[in-house]
C-alpha positions in Angstrom: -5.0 -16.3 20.8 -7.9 -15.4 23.3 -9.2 -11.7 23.3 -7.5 -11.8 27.2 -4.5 -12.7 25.8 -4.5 -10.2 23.4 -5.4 -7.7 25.5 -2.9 -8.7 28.4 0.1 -8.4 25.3 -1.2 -5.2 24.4 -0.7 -4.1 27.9 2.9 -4.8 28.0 3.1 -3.1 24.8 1.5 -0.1 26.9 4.2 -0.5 29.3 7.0 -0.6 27.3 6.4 2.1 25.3 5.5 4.2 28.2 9.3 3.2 29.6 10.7 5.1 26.6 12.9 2.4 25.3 11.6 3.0 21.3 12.3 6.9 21.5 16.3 6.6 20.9 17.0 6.6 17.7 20.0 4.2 18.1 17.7 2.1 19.2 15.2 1.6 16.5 18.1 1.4 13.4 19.7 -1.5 15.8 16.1 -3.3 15.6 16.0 -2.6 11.5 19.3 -4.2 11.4 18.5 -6.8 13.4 15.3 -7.8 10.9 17.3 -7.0 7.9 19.6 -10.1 9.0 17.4 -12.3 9.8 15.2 -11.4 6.3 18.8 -12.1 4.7 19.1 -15.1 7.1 15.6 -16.9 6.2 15.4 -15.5 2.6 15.0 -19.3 1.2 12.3 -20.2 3.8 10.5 -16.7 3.0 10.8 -18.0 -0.6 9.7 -21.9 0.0 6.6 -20.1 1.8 5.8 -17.7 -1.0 5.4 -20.7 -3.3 3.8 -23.0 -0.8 0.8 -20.4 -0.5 0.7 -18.6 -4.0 2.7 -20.9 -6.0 5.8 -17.7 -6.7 8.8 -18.3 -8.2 11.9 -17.4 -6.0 13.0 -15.0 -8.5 9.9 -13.5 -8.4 9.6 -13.7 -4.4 12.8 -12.1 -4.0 11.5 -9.5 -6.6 8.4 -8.4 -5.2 8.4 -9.6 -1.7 11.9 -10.0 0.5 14.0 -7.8 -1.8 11.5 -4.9 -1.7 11.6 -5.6 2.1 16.0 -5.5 2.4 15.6 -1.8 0.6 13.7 -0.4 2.8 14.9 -1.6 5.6 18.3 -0.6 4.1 16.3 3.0 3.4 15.5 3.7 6.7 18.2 2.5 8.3 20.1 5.2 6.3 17.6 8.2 7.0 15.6 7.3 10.3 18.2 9.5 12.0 17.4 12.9 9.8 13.3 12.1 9.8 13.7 12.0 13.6 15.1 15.3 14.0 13.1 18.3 14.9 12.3 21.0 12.1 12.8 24.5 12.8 10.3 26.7 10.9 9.9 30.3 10.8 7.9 32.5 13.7 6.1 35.0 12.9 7.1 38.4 14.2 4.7 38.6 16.7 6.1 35.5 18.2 9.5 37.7 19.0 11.4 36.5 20.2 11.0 32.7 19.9 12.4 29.3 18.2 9.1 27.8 16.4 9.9 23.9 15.4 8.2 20.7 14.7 9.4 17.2 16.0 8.2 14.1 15.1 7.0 11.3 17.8 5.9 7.9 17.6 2.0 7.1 17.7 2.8 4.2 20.5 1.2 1.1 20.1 0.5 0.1 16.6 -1.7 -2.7 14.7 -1.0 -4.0 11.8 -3.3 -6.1 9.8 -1.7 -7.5 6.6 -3.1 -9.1 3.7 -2.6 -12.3 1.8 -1.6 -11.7 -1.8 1.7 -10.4 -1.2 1.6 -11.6 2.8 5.6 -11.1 3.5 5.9 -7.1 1.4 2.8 -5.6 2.9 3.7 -7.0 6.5 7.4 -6.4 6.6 7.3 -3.1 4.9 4.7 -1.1 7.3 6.6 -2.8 10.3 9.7 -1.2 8.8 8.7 2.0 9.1 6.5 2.0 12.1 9.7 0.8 14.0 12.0 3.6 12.6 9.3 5.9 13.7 9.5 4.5 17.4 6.4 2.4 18.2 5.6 -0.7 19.6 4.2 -3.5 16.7 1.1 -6.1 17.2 1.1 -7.8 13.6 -1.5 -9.5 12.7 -0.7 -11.0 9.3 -3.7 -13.1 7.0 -5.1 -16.5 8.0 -4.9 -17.6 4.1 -1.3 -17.6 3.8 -0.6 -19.5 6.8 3.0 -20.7 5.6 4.1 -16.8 5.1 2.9 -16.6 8.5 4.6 -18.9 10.3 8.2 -17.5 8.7 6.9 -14.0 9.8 6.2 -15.3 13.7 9.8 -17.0 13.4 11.6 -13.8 12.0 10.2 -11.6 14.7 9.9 -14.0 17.8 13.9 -14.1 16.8 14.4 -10.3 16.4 11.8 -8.9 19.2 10.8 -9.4 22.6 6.9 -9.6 22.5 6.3 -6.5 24.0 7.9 -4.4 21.7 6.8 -6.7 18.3 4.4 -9.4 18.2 2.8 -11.2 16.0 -1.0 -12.8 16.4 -2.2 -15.4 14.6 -5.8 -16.6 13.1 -8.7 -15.7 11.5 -11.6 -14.0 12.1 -12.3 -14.1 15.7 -8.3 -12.9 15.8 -8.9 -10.0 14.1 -12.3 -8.8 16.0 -10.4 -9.0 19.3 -7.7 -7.2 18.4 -10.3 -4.4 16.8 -12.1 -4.1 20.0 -8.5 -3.3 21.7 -7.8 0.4 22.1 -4.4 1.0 19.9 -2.7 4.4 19.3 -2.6 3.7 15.4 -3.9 1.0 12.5 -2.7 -0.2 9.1 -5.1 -1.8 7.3 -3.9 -3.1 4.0 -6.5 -5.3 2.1 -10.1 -5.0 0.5 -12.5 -2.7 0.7 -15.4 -4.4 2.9 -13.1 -5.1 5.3 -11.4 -1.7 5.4 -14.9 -0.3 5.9 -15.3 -2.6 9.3 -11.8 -1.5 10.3 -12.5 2.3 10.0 -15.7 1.6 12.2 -14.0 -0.1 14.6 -11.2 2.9 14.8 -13.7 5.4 14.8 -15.3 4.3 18.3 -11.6 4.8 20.1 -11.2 8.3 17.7 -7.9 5.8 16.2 -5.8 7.3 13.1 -5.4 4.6 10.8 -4.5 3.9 7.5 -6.1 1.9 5.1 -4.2 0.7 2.1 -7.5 -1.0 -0.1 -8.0 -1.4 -4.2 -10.3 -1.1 -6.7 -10.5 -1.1 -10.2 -7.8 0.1 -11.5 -7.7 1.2 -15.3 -5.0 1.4 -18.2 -5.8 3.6 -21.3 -3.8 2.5 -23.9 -4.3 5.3 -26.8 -3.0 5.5 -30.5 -0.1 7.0 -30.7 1.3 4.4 -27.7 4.1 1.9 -28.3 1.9 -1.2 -29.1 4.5 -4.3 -28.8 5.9 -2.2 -25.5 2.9 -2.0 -24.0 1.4 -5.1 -24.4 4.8 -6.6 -23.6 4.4 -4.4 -19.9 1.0 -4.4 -19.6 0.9 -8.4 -19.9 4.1 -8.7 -16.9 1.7 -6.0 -14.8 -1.9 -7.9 -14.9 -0.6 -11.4 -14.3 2.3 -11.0 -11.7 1.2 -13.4 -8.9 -1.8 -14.5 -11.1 -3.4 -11.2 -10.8 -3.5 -11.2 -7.3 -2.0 -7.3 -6.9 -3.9 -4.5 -5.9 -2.4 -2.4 -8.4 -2.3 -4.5 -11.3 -4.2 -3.1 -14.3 -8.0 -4.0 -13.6 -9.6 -3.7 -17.1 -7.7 -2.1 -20.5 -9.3 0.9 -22.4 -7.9 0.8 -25.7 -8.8 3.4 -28.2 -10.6 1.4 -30.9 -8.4 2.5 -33.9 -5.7 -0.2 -32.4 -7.4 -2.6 -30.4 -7.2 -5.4 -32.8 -3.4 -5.0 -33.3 -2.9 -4.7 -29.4 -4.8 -7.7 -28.8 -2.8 -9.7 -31.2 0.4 -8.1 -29.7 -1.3 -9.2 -26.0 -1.8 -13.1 -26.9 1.9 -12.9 -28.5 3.3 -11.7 -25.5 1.6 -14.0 -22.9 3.1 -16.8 -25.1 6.5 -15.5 -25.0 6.2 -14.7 -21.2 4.2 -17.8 -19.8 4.7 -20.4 -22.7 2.3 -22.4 -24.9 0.0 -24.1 -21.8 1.1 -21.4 -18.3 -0.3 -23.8 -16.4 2.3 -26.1 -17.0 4.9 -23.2 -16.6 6.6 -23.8 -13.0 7.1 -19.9 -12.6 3.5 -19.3 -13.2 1.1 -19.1 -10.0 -1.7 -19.8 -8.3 -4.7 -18.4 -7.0 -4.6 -18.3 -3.2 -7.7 -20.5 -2.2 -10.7 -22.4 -3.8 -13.3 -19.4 -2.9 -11.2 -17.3 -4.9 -10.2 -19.8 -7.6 -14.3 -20.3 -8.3 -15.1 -17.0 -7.9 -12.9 -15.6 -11.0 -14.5 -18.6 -12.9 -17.7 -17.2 -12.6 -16.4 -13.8 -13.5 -14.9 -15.3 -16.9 -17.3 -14.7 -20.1 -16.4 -17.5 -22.6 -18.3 -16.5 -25.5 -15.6 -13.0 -25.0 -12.5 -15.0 -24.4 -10.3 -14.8 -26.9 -7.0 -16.4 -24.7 -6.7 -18.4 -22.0 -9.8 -19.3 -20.5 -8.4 -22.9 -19.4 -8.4 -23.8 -15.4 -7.2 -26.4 -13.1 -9.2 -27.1 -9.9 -6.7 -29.4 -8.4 -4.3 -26.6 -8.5 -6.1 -24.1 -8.3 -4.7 -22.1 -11.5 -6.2 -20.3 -14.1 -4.4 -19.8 -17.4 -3.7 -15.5 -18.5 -7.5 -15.0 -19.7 -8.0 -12.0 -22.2 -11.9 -10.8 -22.8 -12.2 -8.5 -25.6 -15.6 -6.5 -26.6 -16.3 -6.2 -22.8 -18.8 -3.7 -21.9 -19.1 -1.8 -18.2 -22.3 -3.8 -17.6 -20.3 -7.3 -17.9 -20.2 -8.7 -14.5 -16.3 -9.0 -14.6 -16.7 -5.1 -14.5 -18.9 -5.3 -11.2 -16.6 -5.9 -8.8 -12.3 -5.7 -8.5 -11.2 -8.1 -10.7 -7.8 -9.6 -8.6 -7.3 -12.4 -10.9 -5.2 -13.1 -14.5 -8.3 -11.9 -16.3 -7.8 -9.0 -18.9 -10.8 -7.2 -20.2 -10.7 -5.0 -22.7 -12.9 -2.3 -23.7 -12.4 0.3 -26.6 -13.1 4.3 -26.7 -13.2 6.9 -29.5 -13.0 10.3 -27.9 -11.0 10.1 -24.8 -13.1 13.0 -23.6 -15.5 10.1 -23.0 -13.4 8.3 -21.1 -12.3 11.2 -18.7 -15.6 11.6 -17.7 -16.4 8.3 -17.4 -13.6 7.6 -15.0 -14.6 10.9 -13.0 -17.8 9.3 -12.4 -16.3 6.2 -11.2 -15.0 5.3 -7.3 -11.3 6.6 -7.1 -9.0 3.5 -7.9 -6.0 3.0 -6.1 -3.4 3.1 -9.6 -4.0 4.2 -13.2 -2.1 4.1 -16.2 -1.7 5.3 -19.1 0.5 4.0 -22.3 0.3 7.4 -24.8 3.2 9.3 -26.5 0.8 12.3 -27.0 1.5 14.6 -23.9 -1.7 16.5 -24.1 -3.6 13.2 -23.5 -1.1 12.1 -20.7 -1.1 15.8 -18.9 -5.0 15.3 -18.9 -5.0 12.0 -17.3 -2.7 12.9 -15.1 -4.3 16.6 -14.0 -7.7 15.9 -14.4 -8.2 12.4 -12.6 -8.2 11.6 -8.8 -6.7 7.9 -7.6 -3.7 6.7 -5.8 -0.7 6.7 -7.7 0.2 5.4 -11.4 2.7 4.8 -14.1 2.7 6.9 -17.9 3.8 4.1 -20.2 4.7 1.2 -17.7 2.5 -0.4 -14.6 3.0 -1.2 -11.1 6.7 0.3 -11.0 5.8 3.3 -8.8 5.3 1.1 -6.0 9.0 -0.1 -6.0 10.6 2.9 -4.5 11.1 4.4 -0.8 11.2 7.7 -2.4 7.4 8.2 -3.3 5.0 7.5 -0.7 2.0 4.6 -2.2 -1.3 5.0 -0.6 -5.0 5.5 -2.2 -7.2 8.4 -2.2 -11.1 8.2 -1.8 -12.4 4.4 -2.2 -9.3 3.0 -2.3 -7.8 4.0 0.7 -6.1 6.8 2.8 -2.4 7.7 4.6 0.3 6.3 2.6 3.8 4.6 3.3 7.4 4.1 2.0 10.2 5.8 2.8 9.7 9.2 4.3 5.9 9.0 3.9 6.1 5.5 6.0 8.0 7.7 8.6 5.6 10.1 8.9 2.2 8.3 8.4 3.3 6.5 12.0 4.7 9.6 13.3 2.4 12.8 15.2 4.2 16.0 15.0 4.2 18.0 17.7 4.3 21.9 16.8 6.7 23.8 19.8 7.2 27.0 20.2 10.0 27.5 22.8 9.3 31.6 24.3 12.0 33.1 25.3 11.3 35.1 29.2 13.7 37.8 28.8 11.5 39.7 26.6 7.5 40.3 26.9 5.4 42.4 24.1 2.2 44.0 26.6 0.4 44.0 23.1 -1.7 41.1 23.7 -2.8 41.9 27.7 -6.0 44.1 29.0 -6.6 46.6 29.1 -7.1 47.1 25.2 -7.0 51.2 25.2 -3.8 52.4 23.0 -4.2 52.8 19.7 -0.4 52.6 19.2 -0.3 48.7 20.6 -3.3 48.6 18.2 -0.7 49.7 15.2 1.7 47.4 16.1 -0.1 44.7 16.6 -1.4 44.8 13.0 2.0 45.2 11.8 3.4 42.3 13.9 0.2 40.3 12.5 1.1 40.9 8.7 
């Protein structure tokens, strides 16, 4: 699409918001209803294009993609009505006599820019709640799944009339037009470089936005954790979708006293989940293009591999890798790893690795596997990142109830649920002054010392 076509549907976007047709709330849950049919409707197409682009299963589509998508939809169909209502809060005394209260509106016009590794989740879900919150949608979903894409322009173009939801397709020049565009909000979900260019884009119209990004995200393991259970969760966590997900566990830190037990317990368990040779496992993945494919190659140490390691080019697959002895100055510590490569490091003194990690960019999910409550009440006080798991990994994304955003490098604003409500919601602070009753306290001339009195007591 051409950046006048873009900017002409943008216009009617203008227009239709500005006709009020979002702001009833009937209105928007008849639109979430309307897409959670037709995500119920195409749920086997959404499925054939998950595997056609990253080679999922359809048990684990539904899993992490469209069935994640039906509950919230189903979420916010059930609460968009109370988030909508306004908030009475308490006036202050010198306010008498007023009602003080906060209501929530819709931004307007929306982007947002979705990424490729879980391309029909981190669409649909954002969409979700920017249309419960009352705003018009531009999506604009990621060039390199460009099957997931096409089911996405069929849902909406079957749901939506363009100038409430659209969805533009393309690449590079795509996503530069629609940057230039003046929206009232962005959602950015995807890597950090990019997110960088988005923010600088916003910034020039003074745009909110919301940048959902990654980094690498650690998992302690420490002695007195559950060794079989957490290599048995820990393995499900870094190779879901080949690695591919923003909050799988980056790198492991394993205190040293176990690490030789947990890395026998971690080749055990990729057997038993993946089978002898995972490349020849149906359910097992791919990696989403051949840039990608060769650069986790050339991430992959093989004199420190002590599983996996093996690779098919035509397919573009690369078996569950583990590297053991890795140090921080090993380049597959360099840079956010997004592949089904597991280092693994070992520690002594988690004092160490507290202060470490404070050194290090925020990452967007941590986790720790411990049974000792002082060490997980540190880690979970005493370190800044997104979100995280104690004894488990990636589950805390999986709920409407928690809001799932990063802090620092790896991102800001979060979604889901209530927070989704609100991140694409302003809320307008009202205080409605009642005329039959005016306090002279706050008029010239400033002379008696008894308005002076009660002023400071109407001010406490």
């Amino acid at each position: 699409m051409t950046g006048e076509k873009i900017k002409s549907l943008l216009q009617k976007q203008r227009e239709y918001f500005k006709s009020g047709k979002t702001l009833p709330v009937k209105f928007r849950i008849q639109q979430l209803k309307l897409l959670y049919s037709a995500v119920k409707k195409y749920e086997k197409e959404i499925n054939e294009a998950l595997r056609a682009d990253l080679g999922k299963s359809y048990y684990e589509s539904f899993m992490c993609e469209s069935g994640l998508v039906l509950t919230e939809i189903s979420y916010m169909i059930k609460h968009t009505k109370s988030f909508a209502k306004r908030k009475t809060v308490k006036t202050p005394l010198a306010q008498f006599h007023s009602h003080s209260y906060k209501v929530p509106a819709p931004y307007g016009n929306v982007l947002i820019m979705s990424p490729w590794n879980y391309p029909f989740l981190l669409t649909i879900d954002p969409l979700v709640d920017a249309i419960s919150a009352g705003n018009t949608v531009i999506i604009k979903p990621s060039a390199y799944s460009p099957a997931t894409s096409r089911i996405v322009e069929k849902i909406i173009g079957e749901c939506f009339e363009p100038e409430y939801v659209a969805v533009v397709t393309g690449g590079r020049a795509e996503n530069s037009a629609l940057l230039e565009q003046k929206f009232d909000f962005v959602f950015f979900t995807g890597s950090q470089a990019v997110g960088k260019e988005v923010l600088r884009h916003t910034a020039e119209h003074l745009t909110p936005a919301v940048l959902e990004l990654g980094g690498k995200s650690p998992c302690i393991v420490d002695s007195s954790a559950n060794i079989k259970l957490s290599a048995k969760r820990i393995v499900f966590g870094k190779y879901l979708n080949c690695g591919q997900t923003c909050v799988a566990p980056d790198y492991i830190l394993c205190e040293k006293s176990i690490k030789d037990e947990f890395v026998k317990e971690v080749i055990k368990q990729i057997k038993l989940q993946f089978g002898e040779n995972p490349l020849e496992n149906e359910n097992y993945g791919k990696i989403i293009n051949e840039k990608h494919f060769n650069r986790l190659l050339g991430l992959i140490d093989k004199t420190k591999v002590v599983a996996g390691g093996e690779c098919n080019p035509h397919t573009n697959q690369i078996a569950p890798t583990v590297m053991d002895n890795v140090a921080y100055t090993d380049p597959v510590m360099a840079q956010e790893i997004f592949g089904p490569i597991m280092p693994i490091l070992t520690f002594e003194d988690l004092d160490t690795v507290i202060d470490e990690l404070k050194a290090k960019e925020k990452p967007l999910a941590l986790y720790i596997f411990s049974s000792n409550k002082r060490n997980i009440e540190r880690v979970t006080k005493e370190l800044s990142y997104g979100g995280g798991c104690i004894n488990d990994v990636i589950i805390h994304l999986a709920t409407s109830e928690m809001g799932f955003g990063g802090v620092g490098e790896s991102g800001m604003g979060s979604y889901h649920g209530k927070d989704g409500f609100d991140a694409f919601s302003h809320y307008k602070s009202i205080v409605d002054k009642k005329t039959w009753l005016d306090l002279p306290m706050r008029y010239q001339p400033y002379k008696s010392k008894l308005y002076e009195k009660l002023l400071h007591l109407f001010l406490r």
